[in-house]
C-alpha positions in Angstrom: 25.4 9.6 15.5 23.3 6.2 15.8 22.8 6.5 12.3 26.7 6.3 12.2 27.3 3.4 14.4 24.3 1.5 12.4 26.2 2.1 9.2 29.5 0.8 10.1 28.3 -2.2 11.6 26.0 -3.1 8.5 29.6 -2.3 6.9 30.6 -5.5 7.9 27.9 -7.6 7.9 26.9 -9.8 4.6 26.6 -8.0 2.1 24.2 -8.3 -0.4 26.1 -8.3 -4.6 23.9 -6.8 -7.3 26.6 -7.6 -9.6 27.6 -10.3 -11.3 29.1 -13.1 -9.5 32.4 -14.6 -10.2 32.8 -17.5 -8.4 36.4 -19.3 -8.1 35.9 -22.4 -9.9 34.7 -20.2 -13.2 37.7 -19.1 -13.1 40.1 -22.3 -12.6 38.5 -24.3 -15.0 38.5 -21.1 -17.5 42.7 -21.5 -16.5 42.6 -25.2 -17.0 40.5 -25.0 -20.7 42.4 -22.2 -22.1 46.2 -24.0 -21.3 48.0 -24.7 -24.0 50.5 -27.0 -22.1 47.7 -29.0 -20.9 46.1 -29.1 -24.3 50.2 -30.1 -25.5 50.7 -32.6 -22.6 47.0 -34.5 -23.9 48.4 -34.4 -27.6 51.2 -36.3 -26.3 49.3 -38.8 -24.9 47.4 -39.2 -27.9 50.7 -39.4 -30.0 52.1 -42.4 -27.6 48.7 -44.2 -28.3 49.5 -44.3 -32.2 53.1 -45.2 -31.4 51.9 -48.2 -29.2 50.0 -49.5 -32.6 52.7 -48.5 -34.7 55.2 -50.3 -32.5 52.8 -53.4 -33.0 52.2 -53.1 -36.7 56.1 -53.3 -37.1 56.3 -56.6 -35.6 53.6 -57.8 -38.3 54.8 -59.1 -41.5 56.2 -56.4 -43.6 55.0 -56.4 -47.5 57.3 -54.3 -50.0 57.0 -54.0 -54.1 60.1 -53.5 -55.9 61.0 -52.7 -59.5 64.5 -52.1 -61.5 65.2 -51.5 -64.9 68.7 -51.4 -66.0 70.3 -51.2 -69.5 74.1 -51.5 -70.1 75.2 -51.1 -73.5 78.8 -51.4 -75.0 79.7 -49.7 -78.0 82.6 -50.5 -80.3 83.8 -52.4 -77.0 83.4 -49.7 -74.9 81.2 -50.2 -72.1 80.4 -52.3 -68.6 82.0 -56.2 -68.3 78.9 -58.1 -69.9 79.9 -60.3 -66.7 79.0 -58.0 -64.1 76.0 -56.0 -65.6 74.4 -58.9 -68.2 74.1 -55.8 -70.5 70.1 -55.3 -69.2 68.3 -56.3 -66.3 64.2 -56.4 -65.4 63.1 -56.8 -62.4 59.8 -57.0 -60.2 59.5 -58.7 -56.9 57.2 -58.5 -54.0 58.9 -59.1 -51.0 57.7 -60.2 -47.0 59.6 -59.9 -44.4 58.9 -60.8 -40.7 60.3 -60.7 -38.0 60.4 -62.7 -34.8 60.8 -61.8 -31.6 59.5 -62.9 -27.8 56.8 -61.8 -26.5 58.3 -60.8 -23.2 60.4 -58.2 -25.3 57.0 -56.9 -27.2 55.6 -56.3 -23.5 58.6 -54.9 -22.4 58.5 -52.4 -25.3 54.6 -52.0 -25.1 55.2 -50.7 -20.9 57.3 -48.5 -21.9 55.2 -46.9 -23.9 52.1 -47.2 -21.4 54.7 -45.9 -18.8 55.2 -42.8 -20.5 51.7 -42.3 -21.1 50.7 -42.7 -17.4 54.2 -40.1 -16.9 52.1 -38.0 -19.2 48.7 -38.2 -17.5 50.1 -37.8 -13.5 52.6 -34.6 -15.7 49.2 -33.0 -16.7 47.4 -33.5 -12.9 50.8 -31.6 -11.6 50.2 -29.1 -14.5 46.9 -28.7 -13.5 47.5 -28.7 -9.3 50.3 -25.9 -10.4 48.1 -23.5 -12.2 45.1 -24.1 -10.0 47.2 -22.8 -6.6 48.4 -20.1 -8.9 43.9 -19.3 -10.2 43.2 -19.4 -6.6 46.1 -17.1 -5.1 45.4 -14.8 -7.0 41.6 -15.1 -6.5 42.4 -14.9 -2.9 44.4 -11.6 -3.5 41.5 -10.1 -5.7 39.2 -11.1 -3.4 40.8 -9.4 -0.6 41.2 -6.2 -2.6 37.7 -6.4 -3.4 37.1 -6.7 0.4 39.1 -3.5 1.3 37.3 -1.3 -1.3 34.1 -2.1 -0.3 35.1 -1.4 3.1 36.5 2.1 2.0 33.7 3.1 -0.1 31.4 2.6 2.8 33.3 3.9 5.2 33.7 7.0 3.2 29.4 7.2 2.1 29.8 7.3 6.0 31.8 9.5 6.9 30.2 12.4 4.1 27.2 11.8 6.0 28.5 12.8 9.3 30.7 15.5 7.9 27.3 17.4 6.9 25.8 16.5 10.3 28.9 17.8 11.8 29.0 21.0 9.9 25.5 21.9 11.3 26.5 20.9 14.6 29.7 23.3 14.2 27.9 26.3 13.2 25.5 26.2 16.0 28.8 26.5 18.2 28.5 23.3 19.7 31.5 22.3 18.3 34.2 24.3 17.1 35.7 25.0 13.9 39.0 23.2 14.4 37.2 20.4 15.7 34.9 20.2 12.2 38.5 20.7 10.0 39.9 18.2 12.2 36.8 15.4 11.0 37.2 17.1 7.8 41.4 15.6 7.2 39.7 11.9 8.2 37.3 12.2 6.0 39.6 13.3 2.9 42.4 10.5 4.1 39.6 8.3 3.5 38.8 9.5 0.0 42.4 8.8 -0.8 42.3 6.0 0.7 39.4 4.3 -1.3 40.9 5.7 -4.2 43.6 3.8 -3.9 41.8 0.5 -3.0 40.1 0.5 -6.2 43.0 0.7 -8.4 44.5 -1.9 -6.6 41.2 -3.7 -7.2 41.5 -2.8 -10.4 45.1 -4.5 -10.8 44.0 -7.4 -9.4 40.8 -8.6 -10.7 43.0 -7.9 -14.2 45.6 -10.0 -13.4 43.3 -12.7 -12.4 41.9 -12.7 -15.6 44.5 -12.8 -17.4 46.1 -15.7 -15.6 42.7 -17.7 -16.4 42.2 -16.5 -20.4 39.6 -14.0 -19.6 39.4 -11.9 -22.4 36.7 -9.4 -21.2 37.7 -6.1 -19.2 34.5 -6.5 -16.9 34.6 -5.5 -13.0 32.4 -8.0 -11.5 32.2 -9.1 -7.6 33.8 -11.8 -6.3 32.4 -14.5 -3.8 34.6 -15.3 -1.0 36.4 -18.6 -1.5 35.1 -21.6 0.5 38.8 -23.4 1.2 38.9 -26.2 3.7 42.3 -27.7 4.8 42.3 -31.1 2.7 44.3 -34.4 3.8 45.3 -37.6 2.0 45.2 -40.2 4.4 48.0 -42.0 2.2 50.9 -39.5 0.8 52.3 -42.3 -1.1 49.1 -41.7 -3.3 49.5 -38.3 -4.0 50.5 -37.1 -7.4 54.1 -35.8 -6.4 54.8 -39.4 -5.3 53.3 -41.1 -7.9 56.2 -39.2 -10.7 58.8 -41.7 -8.4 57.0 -44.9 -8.8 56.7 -44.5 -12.5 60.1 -43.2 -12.5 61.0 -46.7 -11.2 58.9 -48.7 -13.4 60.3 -46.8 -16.1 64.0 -47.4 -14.8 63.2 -51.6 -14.4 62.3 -51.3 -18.0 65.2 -50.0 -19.4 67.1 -52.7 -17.6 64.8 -54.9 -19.1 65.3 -53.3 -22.8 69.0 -53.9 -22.7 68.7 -57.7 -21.8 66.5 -58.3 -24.5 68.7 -56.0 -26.7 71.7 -58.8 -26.8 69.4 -61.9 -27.5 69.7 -63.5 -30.8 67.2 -62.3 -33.3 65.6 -63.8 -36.4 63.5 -63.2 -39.4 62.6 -65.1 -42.3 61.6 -63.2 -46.0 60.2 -64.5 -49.2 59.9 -63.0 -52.6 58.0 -63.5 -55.9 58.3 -61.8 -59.1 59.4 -61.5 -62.2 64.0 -61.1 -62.7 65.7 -61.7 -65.7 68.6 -60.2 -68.1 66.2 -60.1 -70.9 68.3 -62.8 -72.7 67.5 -66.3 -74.0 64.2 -67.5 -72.3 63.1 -64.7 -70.7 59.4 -64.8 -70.0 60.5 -68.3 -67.6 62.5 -66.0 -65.7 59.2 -66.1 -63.5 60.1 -67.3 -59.3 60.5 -66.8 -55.7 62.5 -67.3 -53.0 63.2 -67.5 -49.3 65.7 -66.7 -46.9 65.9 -66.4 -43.3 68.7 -64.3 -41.1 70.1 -64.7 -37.9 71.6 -62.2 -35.3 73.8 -63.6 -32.0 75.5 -60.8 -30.3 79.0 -62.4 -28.9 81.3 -59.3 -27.5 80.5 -55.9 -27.1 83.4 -54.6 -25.5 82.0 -54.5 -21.9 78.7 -51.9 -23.2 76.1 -53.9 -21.5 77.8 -53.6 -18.2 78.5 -50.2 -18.5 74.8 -49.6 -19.7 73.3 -51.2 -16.4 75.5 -49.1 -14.5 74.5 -46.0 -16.4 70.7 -47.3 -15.3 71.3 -48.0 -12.0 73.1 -44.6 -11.2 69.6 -43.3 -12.1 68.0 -45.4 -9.8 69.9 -44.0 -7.3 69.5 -40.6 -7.9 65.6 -41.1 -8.0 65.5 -42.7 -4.3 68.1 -39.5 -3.2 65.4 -37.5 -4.8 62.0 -39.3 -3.2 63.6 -39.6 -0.1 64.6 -35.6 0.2 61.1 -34.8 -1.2 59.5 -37.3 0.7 61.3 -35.4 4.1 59.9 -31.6 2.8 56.9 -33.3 2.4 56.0 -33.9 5.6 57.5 -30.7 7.1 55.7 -28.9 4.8 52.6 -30.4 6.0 52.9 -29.8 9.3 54.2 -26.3 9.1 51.0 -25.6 6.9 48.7 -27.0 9.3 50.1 -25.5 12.3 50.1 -22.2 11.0 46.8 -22.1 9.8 45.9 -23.3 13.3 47.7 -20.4 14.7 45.6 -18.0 12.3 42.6 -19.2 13.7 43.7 -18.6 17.2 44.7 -15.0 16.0 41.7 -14.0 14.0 39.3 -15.5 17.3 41.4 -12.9 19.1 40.8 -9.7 16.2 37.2 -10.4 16.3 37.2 -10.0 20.2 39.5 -6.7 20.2 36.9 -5.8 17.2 33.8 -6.1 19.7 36.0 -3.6 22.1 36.4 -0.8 19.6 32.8 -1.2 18.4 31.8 -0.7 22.2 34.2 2.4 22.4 32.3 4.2 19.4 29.1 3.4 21.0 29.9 4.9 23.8 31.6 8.4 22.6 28.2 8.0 20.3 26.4 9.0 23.8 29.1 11.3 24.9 28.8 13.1 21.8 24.6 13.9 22.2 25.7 15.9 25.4 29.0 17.5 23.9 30.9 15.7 26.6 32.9 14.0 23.3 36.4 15.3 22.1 36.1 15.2 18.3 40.0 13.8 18.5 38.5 10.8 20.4 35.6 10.2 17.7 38.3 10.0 15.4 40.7 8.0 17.4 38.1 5.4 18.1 36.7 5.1 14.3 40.3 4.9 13.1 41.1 1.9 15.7 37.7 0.6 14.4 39.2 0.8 10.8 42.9 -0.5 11.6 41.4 -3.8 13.7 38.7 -4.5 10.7 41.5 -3.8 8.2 43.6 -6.0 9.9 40.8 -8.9 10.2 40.9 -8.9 6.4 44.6 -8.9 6.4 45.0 -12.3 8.6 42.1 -13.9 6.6 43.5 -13.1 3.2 47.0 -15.0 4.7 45.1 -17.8 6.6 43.0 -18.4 2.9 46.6 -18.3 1.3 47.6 -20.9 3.6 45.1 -23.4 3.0 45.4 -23.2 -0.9 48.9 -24.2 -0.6 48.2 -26.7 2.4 45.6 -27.8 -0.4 48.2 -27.9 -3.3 50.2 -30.5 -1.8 46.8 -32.5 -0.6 46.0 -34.4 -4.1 
């Protein structure tokens, strides 16, 4: 019976892994490399970068080369007025345009592109906050399932080896048969038992895997996940809140983009080339020209207006937003860490009750040498050894859930 009370409290002491170790960040960055939104949300970024440079090259002079050929004829006075077409045209011309703006409205166009870029960036840190909470619940989950059919296993290598010493025990009447079939139902509950846990172990180390872009089908151990509660000592920093500021830089350039939208506009051209009707003199038809155009907006019907007010309803709606969010936020906070504080309270208290039932077994261990010991109380005592260890596992699991979404928020 020492030999018993040895075993199960080696159960649940460190344990020493001969298999390979998973650890959790192996598998979050696997998540965070195998994405394909993240990979999408980085091509974006990249793809605002060439418009940036394309939206400066526009503003750049603009060189185009043009050609027309056209031939009109009119037989037996059938054909186009002479007037309108000349009868044949030849033309070539290289052309510049450019246009000229402020540079206030090329910086206003240049933030919004940089705005939607940093949208992009603080997009892909939410992306990647997201699907890490989701890498390490489930990590949490496996690792608890991993936790409770280790315990079962050993529980059960233990309870074979009793069952034999028990048997011997039985037939040399100090124990009776009922009491030996009675150890016997424990010890076959607990083969089911450990049957169970490794399918569920089973289920979900896969699902972990698959979550992350594993493709391998391997069964390795898992390492229990270090978590500490994290804190931002400035929330205005964090990620969530950061989408609102740029939502309002973004907002203030709009506004800005319709101002500059109804000042005047110009842009001069010039042309060289070659355009003639092919008539008298034609090789002089050689020249250029220049030109230059002009855009004042006068009366739009009222648009303007009504597009500031579209802009500014926005606005709104973003503070209703920040302001609701920024509320949760701090509830959510505090609910977290008072929780998690209440977890620790609770699990100080399981691991007391759990030095209570471990005294218990020792105890009908003694009682048992003499044949003083009800085999009903053996197995009453090792099953409220089992249900206060399984339910140490159980708070730990939630108190580890806890912290990665106290954690999530924290960034």
């Amino acid at each position: 019976m020492k030999r018993l009370i040895l075993c199960i409290v080696l159960a649940f002491s460190v344990l020493v892994v001969q298999a390979q170790s998973s650890k959790l960040e192996t598998f979050v960055q696997s998540a965070l490399q195998n994405s394909p939104l993240i990979k999408d949300l980085n091509n974006q970024i990249l793809s605002a970068q060439i418009d940036s440079v394309r939206l400066r090259a526009g503003f750049k002079p603009q060189v185009t080369a043009s050609g027309l050929g056209l031939y009109a004829p009119v037989i037996r006075g059938y054909g186009y007025a002479n007037a309108i077409t000349n009868g044949q045209q030849l033309t070539g011309l290289l052309t510049v345009d450019k246009q000229f703006i402020g540079r206030s409205y090329l910086n206003a166009q240049i933030l919004s592109i940089l705005n939607q870029k940093d949208s992009l960036r603080n997009t892909i840190k939410l992306s990647e906050q997201e699907l890490r909470k989701t890498i390490i619940a489930q990590y949490i989950t496996a690792y608890g399932s991993q936790e409770q059919e280790r315990y079962n296993r050993e529980i059960t290598q233990l309870l074979s080896g009793e069952e034999k010493v028990l048997l011997k025990l039985t037939r040399s009447n100090v124990y009776k048969q009922a009491d030996y079939l009675a150890f016997l139902v424990t010890y076959q509950q607990a083969q089911l038992q450990l049957k169970q846990a490794q399918l569920q172990y089973k289920a979900d180390y896969s699902t972990l895997k698959y979550l992350a872009g594993v493709g391998d089908t391997s069964l390795d151990s898992l390492d229990r996940p270090n978590l500490i509660p994290g804190f931002i000592s400035d929330k205005s920093q964090s990620i969530f809140f950061r989408q609102f500021q740029l939502d309002s830089i973004r907002i203030r350039n709009q506004q800005q983009l319709v101002d500059y939208a109804y000042k005047p506009k110009l842009h001069i051209y010039m042309d060289g080339g070659y355009n003639s009707d092919l008539t008298a003199d034609y090789y002089k038809n050689w020249g250029l020209s220049a030109g230059f155009g002009v855009t004042v907006p006068i009366y739009d019907g009222g648009q303007r207006k009504l597009l500031h007010r579209k802009i500014q309803l926005e606005e709104e709606t973003r503070q209703q937003y920040k302001n609701f969010f920024d509320r949760q936020y701090s509830q959510q906070i505090y609910q977290l860490t008072e929780q998690i504080k209440g977890y620790d309270s609770l699990l100080a208290d399981i691991r007391n009750q759990f030095k209570y039932a471990e005294s218990l077994i020792k105890v009908d261990a003694k009682l048992m040498q003499t044949g003083d010991l009800k085999i009903a109380d053996l197995i009453l005592a090792v099953n409220n050894y089992l249900s206060v260890r399984n339910l140490l596992t159980t708070n730990m699991v939630s108190q580890l859930q806890l912290i990665n979404q106290l954690n999530y928020y924290n960034r």
